[in-house]
C-alpha positions in Angstrom: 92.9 176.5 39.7 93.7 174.1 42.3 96.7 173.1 41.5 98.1 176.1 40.3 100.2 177.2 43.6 101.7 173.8 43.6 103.1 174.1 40.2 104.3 177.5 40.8 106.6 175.5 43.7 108.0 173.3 40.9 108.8 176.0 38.4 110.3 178.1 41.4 112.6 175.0 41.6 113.6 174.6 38.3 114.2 178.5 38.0 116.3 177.9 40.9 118.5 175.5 39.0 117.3 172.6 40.9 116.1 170.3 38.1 115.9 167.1 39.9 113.8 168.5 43.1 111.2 170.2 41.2 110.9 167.2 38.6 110.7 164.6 41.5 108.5 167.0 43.7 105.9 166.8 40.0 106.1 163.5 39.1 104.9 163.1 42.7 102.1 165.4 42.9 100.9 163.8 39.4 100.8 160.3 40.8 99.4 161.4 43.5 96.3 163.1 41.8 96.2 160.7 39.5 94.3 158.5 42.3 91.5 161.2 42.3 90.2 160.5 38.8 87.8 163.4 39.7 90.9 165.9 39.7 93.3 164.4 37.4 92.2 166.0 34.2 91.4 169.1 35.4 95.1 168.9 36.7 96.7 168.3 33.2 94.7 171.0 31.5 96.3 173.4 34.6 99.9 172.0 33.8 99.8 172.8 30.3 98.2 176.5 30.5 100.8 177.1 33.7 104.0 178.8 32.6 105.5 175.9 34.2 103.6 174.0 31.4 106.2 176.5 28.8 109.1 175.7 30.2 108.4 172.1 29.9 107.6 171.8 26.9 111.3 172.7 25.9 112.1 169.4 27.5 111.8 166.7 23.9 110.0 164.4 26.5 107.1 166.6 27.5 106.9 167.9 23.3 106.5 164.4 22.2 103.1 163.0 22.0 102.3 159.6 21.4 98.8 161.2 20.3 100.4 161.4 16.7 101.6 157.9 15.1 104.6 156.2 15.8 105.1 158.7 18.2 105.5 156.0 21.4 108.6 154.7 19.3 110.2 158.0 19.2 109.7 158.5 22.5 111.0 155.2 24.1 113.8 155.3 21.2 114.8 158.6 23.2 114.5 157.5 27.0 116.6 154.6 25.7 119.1 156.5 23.7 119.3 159.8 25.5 120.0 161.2 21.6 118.5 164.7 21.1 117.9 166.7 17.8 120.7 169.5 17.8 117.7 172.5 18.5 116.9 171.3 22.0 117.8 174.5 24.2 119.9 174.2 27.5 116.9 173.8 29.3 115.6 171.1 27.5 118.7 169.1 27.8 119.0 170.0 31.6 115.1 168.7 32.3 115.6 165.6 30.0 118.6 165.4 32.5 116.3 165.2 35.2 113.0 163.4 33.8 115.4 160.7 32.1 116.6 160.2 35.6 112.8 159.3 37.3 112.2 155.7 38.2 109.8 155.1 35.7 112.0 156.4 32.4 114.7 154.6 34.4 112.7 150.9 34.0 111.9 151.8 30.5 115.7 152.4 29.8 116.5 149.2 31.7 113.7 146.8 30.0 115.3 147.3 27.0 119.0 147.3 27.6 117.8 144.3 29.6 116.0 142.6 26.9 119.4 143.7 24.9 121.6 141.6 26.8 119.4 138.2 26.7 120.0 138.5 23.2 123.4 139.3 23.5 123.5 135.8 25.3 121.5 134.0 23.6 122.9 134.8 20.3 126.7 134.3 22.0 125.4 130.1 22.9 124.4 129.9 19.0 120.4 130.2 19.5 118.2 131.0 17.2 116.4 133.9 17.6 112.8 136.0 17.0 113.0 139.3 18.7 109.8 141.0 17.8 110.5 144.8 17.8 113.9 146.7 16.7 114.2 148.4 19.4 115.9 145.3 21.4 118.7 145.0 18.4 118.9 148.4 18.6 120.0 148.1 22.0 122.6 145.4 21.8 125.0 147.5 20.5 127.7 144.4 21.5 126.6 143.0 18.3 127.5 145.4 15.5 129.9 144.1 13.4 129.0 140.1 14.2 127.8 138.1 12.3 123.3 138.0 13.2 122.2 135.0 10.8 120.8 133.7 13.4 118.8 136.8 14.5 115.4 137.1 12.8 114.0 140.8 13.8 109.8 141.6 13.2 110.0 145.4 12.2 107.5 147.3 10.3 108.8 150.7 11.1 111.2 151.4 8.1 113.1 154.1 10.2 113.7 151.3 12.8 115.0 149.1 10.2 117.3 151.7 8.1 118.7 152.2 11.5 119.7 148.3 12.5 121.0 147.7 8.7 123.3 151.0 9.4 124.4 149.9 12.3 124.6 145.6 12.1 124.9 145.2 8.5 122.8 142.7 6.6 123.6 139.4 8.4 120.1 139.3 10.8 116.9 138.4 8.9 114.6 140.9 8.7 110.4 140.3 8.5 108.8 144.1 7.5 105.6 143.6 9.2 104.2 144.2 13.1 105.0 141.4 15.6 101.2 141.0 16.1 100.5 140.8 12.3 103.8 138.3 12.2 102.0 136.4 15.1 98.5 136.4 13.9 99.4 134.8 9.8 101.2 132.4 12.0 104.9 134.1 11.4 106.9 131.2 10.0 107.8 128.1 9.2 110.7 128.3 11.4 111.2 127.7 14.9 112.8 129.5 17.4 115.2 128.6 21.0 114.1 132.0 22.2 111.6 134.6 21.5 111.7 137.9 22.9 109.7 141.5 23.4 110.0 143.9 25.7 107.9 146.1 24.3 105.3 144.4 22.5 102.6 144.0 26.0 102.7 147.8 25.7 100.4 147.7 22.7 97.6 144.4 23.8 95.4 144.5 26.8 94.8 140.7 28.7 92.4 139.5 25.8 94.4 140.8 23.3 98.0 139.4 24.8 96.3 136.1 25.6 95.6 135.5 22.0 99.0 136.1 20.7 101.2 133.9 23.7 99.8 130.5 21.8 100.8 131.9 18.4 104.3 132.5 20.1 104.2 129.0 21.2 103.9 127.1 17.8 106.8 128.8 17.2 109.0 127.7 19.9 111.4 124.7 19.3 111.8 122.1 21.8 113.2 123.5 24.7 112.2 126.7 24.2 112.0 130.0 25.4 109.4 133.0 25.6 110.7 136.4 27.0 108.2 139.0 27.5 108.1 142.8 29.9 105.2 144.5 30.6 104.7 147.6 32.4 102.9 146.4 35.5 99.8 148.5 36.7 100.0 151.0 38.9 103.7 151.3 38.3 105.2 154.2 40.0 105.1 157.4 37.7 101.8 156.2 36.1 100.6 159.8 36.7 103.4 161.2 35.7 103.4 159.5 32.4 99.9 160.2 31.9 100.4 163.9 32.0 103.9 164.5 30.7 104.0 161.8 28.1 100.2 161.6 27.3 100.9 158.1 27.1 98.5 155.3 27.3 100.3 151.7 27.4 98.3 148.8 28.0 99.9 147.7 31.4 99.3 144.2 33.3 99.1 142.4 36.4 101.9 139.4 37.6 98.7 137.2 37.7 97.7 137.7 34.6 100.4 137.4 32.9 100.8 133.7 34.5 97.0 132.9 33.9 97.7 133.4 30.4 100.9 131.8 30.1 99.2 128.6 32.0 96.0 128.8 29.3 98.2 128.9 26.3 100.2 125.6 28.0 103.6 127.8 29.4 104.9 127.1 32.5 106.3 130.4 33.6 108.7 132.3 35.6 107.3 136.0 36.6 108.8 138.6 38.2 108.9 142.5 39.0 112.0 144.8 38.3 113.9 146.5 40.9 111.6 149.7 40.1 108.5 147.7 40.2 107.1 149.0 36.9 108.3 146.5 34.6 107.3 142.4 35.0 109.4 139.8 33.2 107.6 136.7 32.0 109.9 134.1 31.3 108.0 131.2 29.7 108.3 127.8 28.0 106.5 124.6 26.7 106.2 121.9 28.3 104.2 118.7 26.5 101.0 117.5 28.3 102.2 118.5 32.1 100.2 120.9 34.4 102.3 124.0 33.8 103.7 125.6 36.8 104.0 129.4 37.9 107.3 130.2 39.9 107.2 134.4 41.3 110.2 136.1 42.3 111.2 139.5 43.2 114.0 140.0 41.3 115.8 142.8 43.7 115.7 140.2 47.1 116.1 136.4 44.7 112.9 135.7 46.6 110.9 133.0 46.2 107.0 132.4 46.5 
């Protein structure tokens, strides 16, 4: 039970009332074993048996498991949202308080609402559209009540979509199918000013991303755009959402993400948050030119 004097530390916190110390002093010591591979499971097992391990489980964070399907959606739909179900206790509103707060649920908050307002701006200067996952309309809550024809939203999650028609009407267009299958029957026979995802890398590793950025291609117009977030690797949190989310993304180097861009004939912009766990890929076509790959830290405007 090596861990087990730690954790009593951490619950003695939150007993305490101090949410925010005793969450930050965890997701700390989890990142922090999770660079000993050796110790890290036997540290989860620990958490979950520890009576700290009960009183976080009244947090909805900690109950949800992306184990179970669809899962991952619910659980980013609630770091985005902050909307709980009516039985959460006090407790479990007061630690969602505090883990909703952590740097990493922070990026995850952010990538969206980010993603959100490129939309919002694009769809403002009259572009046309293909956001691939619902989660970004969702979001961009600017746009309820406009008109979205020319929005064009890949959903296969029928909650998701009952939730947008609610909420924007009928105007947007509206594929039932998953972005990759959308990608992979080669979508449609229209073209698109911008295409965007903030959540779709979550789901492909390298091989599997690299074969779906030239499908996104054919269906740029001229002048096009490709936006795409990943969660880069080692992000800070990473042991943290290991053990409290059981949550497995596919997460992905800067490099990478330009050395596929630059195979599937992109130049392309990348750059990291202001937490470091998320990288933007901005990325367009350019006809029979050597693509180039511009970096930038996007908290300092950097260039390299």
């Amino acid at each position: 039970m090596a861990h087990t004097r730690f954790y009593d530390s951490v619950l003695q916190e939150l007993n305490a009332g101090n949410m925010q110390d005793g969450i930050n002093m965890l997701v700390g010591m989890l990142d922090t074993v999770d660079q000993r591979p050796e110790q890290f499971g036997g540290a989860c097992d620990e958490l979950r048996a520890h009576a700290l391990g009960a009183m976080l489980r009244e947090d909805p964070l900690f109950a949800t498991s992306p184990a179970s399907p669809g899962s991952d959606t619910a659980m980013l739909q609630l770091i985005a949202s902050g909307e709980m179900t009516a039985d959460v206790s006090r407790t479990g509103r007061r630690l969602f308080s505090a883990t909703s707060e952590i740097k990493l649920s922070r990026a995850l908050r952010e990538r969206r609402l980010d993603a959100a307002r490129r939309l919002a701006r694009a769809w403002q200067l009259g572009r046309r559209i293909c956001v691939l996952g619902g989660g970004i309309l969702g979001a961009a809550r600017v746009l309820a009540g406009r008109d979205l024809s020319n929005i064009t939203v890949i959903d296969d999650d029928r909650c998701m979509a009952a939730q947008l028609r609610d909420h924007f009407g009928g105007s947007f267009q509206l594929v039932e199918a998953s972005p990759a299958k959308f990608l992979r029957d080669k979508g449609s026979t229209e073209r698109f000013d911008v295409i965007c995802s903030a959540e779709l890398a979550d789901t492909f590793a390298s091989h599997g991303l690299a074969v779906l950025l030239p499908a996104m291609r054919r269906l740029l117009a001229p002048g096009g755009r490709i936006e795409l977030a990943a969660l880069a690797t080692q992000h800070p949190g990473c042991g943290w959402r290991r053990a409290y989310l059981d949550w497995e993304p596919c997460c992905h180097e800067a490099d990478d993400l330009a050395a596929m861009a630059k195979a599937a004939g992109l130049a392309a912009r990348v750059y990291h948050d202001e937490t470091a766990c998320v990288v933007w890929c901005e990325m367009s076509a350019i006809g029979g030119a050597e693509p180039e790959t511009i970096y930038q830290n996007q908290a300092t405007g950097g260039m390299s």
